[in-house]
N, C-alpha and C positions, 0 to 999 in steps of 0.2 A: 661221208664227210671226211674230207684230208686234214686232218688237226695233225699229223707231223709229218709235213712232206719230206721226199728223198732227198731231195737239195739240203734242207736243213739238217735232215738225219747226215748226211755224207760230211756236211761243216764239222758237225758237233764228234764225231766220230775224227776229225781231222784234228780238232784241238784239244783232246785226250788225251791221256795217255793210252800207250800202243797196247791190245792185248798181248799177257804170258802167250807162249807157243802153245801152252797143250792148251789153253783155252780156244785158240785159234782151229786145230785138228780136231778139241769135240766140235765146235761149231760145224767145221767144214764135213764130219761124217754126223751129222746130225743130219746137214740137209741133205745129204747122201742118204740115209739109211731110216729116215723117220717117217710117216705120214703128216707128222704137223708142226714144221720143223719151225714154223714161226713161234711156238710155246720159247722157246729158249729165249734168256732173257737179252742176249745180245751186247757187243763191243761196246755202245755208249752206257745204256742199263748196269750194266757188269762194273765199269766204273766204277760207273754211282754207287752201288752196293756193295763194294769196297772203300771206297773213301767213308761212308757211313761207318762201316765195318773199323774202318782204322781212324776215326775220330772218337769212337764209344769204346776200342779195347775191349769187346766185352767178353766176359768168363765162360759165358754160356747163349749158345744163339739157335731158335728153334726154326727152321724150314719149314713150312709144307708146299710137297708138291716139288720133289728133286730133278724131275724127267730126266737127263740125260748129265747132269751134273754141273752145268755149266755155272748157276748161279751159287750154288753151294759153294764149291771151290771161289768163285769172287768173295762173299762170306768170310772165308777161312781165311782171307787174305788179312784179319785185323784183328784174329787173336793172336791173346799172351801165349806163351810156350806151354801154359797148363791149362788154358782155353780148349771147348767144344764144341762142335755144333750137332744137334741130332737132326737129320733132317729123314723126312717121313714121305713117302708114296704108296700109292694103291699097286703101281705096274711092278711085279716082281719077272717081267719077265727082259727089264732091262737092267736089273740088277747086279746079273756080275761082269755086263760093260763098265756100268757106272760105276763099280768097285775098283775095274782096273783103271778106270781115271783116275781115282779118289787115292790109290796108292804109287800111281805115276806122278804125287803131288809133291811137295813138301809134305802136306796137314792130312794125308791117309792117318795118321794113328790117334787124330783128331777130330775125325768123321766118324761119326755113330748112326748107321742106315737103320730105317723102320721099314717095314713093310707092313701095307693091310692100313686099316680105318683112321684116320688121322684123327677123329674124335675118340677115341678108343687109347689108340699111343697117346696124346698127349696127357692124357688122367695117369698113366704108367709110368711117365718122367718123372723121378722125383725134381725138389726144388722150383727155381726163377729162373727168366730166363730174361739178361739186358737186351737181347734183340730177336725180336721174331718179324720173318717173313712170309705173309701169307700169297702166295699161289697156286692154292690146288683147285679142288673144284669151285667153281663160283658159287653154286646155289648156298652153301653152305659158310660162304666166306663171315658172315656178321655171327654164327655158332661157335667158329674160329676165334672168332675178335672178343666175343663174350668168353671161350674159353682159357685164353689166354692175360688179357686183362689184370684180373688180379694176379698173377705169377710174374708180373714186368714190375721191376722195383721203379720207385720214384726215379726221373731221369731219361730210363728205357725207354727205347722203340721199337714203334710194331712198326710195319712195311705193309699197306696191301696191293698187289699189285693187278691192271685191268681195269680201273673203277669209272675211266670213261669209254670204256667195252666199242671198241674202234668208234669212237663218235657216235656210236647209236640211242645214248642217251637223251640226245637234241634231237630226234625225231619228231615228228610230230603228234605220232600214234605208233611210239615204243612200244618193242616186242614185249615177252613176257620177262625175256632174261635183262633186257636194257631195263626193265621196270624193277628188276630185283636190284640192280647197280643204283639207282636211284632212291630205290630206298635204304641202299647199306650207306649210302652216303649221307643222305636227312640225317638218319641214327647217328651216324657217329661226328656227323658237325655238331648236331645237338647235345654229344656227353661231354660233361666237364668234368668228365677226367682225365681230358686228353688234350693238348693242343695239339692242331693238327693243319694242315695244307696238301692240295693236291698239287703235283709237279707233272708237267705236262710231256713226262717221258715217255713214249712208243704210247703206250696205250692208256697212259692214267697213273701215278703212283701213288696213295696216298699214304703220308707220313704222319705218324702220330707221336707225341713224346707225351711217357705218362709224368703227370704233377704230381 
């Protein structure tokens, strides 16, 4: 199912603002250099997740699921001068590319990288965090949402990103993984402790602000 075709992807990307340059170069050796180069969150998404980023200010913002940097640096684009973000991945073997982006930045001395279990780092952070974005593995994303939850002060947002899993949710006899997106969805329409809307960016975004 086409739920955002390239016409509209090409509009929306036109009335944006233009990406930074080295967001532009990871992208462009991303698809150069990656097996799955569509993970990156891309020129319209990157936006978004900065203007979020620079509407919330926020002190401390948690990632999973860094791959290549791209969306971390959009991120970093809306803290304070003594703002954070830690952002966490499994692949340690894109590590010191992503480090030489992350200090090609302004916000390198602002980027704190994880590596290894994302459910494991996050109990090792101390404190809150006002913005968490989740994209790492899907099977896992509502143990994400449960683990980070209470750590989002009243106000905070979590991000998750994928949750209409290219269209495959309206299937008619959804796979196993469209059925796990369907149900991280029921869950979390159903908690009141969140308001929340899905935005119908590349793949799904859902936004949640805690009460």
């Amino acid at each position: 199912m086409d739920i955002f075709n390239t016409a509209l992807n090409k509009y929306l990307e036109h009335t944006c603002d233009v990406e930074p340059v080295l967001l532009q170069e990871i992208k462009r050796e991303t698809f150069l250099s990656e097996v799955r180069p569509n993970m990156l969150s891309g020129h319209y998404q990157g936006r978004l997740l900065s203007l979020f980023s620079k509407m919330l200010c926020p002190k401390v913002i948690l990632e999973l699921g860094t791959f290549t940097g791209y969306a971390t640096l959009c991120l970093a684009e809306g803290l304070p001068s003594d703002g954070i973000i830690h952002t966490v991945d499994i692949d340690e073997e894109l590590e010191d590319k992503v480090r030489q982006y992350f200090d090609a930045s302004p916000y390198g001395n602002q980027i704190i990288s994880h590596i290894g279990d994302a459910a494991e780092i996050i109990s090792d952070i101390p404190g809150n965090f006002d913005l968490v974005f989740i994209d790492a593995d899907k099977k896992n994303n509502f143990s994400y949402f449960n683990a980070v939850i209470d750590r989002v002060p009243q106000g905070g947002i979590i991000l998750i990103d994928n949750v209409l899993w290219k269209g495959k949710i309206f299937d008619e006899n959804p796979d196993k993984r469209s059925k796990s997106f369907l149900e991280l969805n029921e869950k979390i329409a159903a908690d009141l402790r969140v308001e929340k809307l899905i935005l119908p960016v590349r793949d799904g975004l859902f936004v949640l602000r805690k009460k």
